[in-house]
C-alpha positions in Angstrom: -5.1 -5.3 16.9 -8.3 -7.3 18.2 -7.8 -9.0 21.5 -5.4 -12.4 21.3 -8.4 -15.5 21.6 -7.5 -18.1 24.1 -6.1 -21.6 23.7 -6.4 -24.8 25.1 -3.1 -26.9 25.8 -2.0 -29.4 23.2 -4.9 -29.7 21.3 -5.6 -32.6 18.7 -5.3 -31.1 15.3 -6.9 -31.8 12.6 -7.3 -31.8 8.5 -9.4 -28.5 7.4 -8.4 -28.0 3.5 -6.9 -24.5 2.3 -9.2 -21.7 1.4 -8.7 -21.1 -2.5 -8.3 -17.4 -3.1 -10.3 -15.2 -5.5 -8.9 -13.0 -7.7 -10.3 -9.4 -7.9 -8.6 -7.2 -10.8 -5.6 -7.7 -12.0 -4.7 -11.8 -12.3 -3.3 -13.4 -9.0 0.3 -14.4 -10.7 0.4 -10.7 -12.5 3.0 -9.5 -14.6 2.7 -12.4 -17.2 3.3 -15.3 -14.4 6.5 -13.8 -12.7 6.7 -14.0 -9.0 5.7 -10.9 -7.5 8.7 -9.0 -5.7 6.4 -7.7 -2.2 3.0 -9.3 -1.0 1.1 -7.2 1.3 -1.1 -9.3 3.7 -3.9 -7.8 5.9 -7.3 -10.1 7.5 -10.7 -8.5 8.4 -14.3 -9.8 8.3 -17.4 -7.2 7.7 -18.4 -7.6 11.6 -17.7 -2.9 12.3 -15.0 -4.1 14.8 -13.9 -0.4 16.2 -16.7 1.3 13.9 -17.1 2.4 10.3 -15.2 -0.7 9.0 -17.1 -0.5 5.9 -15.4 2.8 5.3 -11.7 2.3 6.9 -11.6 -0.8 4.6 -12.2 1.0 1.7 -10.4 3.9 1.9 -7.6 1.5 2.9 -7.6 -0.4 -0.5 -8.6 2.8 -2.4 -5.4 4.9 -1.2 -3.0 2.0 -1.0 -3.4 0.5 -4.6 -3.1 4.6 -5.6 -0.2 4.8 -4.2 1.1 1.5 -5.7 -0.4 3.0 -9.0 1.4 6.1 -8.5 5.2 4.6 -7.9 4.5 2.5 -10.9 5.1 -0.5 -8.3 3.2 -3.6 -10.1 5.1 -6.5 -9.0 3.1 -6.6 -5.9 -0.3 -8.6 -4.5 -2.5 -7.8 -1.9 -4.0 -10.6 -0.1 -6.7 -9.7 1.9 -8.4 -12.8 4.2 -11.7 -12.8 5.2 -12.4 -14.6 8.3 -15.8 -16.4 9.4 -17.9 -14.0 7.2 -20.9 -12.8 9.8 -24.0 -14.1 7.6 -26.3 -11.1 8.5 -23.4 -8.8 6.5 -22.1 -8.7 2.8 -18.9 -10.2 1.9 -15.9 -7.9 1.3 -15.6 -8.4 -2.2 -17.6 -5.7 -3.0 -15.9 -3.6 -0.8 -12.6 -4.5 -2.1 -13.6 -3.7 -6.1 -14.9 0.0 -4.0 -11.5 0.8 -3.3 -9.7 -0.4 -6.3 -12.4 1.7 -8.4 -11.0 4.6 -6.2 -7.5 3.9 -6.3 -7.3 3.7 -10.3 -8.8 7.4 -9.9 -6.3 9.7 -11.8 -3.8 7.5 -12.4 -2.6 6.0 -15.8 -1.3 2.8 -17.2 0.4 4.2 -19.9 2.8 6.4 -17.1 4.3 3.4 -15.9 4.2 2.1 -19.7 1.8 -0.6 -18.9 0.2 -2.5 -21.5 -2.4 -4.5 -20.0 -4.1 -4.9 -16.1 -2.0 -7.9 -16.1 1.0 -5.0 -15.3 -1.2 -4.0 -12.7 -0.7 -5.2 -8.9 -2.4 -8.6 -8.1 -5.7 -8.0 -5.8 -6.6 -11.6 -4.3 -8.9 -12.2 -1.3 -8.8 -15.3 0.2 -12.3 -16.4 2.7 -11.9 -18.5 5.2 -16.1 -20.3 6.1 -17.6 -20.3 9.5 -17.0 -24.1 9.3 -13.5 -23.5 9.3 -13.6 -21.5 12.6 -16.1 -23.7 14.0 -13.8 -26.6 13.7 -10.9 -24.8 15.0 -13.1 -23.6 18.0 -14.0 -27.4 18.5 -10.4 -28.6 18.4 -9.5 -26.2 21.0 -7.1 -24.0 18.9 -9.6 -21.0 19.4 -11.9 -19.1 22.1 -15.1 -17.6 21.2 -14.3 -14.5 19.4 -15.2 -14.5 16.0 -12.2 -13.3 14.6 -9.0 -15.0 14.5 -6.5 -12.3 13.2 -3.2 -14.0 13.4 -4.3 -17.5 12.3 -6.0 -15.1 9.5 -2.6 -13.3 9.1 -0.7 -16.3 8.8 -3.3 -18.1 6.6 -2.5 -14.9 4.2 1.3 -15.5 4.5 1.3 -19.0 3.5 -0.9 -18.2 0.4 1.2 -15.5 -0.8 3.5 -16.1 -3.4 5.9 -12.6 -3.4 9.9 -12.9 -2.3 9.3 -10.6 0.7 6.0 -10.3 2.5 4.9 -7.3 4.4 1.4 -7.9 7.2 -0.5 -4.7 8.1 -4.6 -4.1 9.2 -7.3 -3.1 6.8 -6.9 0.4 7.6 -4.1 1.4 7.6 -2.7 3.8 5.1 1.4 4.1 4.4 3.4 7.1 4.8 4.6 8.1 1.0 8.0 8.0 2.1 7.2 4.0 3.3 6.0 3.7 -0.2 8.9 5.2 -1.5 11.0 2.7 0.1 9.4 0.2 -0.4 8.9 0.4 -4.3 13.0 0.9 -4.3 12.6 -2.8 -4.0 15.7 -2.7 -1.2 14.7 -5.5 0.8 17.6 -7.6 2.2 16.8 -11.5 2.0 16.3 -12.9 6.1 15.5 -9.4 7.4 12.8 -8.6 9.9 11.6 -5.0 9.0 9.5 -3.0 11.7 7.7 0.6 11.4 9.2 2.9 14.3 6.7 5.6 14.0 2.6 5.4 14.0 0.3 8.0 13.8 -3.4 7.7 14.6 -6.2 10.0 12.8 -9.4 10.3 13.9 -12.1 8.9 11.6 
């Protein structure tokens, strides 16, 4: 997690419009409209916070929409914010469409008897301008770091649209037996759900 940014007390909020997301892959509703069963939430910006982001982002995306791919799990989005995009550095679109060009590696539609990439889990990145954090940094809500990753994190929670959501980092990759439970599609309705084990590999 990136250091927590300072606040000022009671701070005078103020109107700052909602970031529309864009939709990269399959459609953002998916599965002809129906409400997707798990959204999966992470927030980054292209900055090489702890090195190599470029690459841990992408082989994030890459190995967690094959493994979505590979349990046949569609009703799920990924929402991925990006937060005060650093102007001297590409977006992460392009990363994004990396990984999901690796993920689809090997694995086949017709498996889980898909019919279109509307089957497909929903890929939607939602950017959040330097205005916006400039504002907020005015206002008082933040400090000076240029990333915000819980206003970022709960900017992605409030646009996604699934019945349970589930908030991780951009590179982290799931155990197959967390994918396994999670594509069982057990959830219970006003639970709080918690990983007990984490294992860290050098990149």
């Amino acid at each position: 997690a990136r250091p927590t940014t300072t606040q000022k007390p009671t701070p005078k909020p103020t109107t700052i419009g909602t970031p529309k997301p864009a939709t990269i892959g399959s459609s953002a509703s998916g599965r002809s409209g129906s409400q997707p069963y798990l959204s999966i939430v992470a927030a980054s910006r292209n900055d090489d916070y702890a090195g190599r982001l470029e690459e841990r982002l992408v082989a994030h995306v890459a190995l967690l929409y094959h493994q979505l791919l590979q349990h046949c799990f569609g009703d799920v989005e990924i929402v991925l914010v990006e937060w005060n995009p650093p102007l001297e550095k590409p977006g992460l679109k392009a990363l994004v469409e990396d990984g999901l060009k690796r993920g689809r590696h090997g694995v086949s539609d017709s498996a889980c008897g898909w019919k279109s990439e509307e089957d497909r889990p929903a890929v939607r990145l939602v950017t959040v301008s330097a205005g916006v954090h400039k504002t907020l940094q005015d206002e008082g809500w933040l400090g000076q770091a240029p990333m915000a990753e819980y206003f970022a994190k709960n900017l992605g929670i409030r646009r996604s649209t699934g019945r349970f959501v589930l908030v991780t980092n951009p590179d982290v990759v799931f155990s197959p037996g967390l994918l396994g439970f999670l594509a069982r599609r057990g959830l219970q309705k006003d639970a709080f759900y918690s990983a007990s084990l984490r294992f860290d590999a050098q990149w």
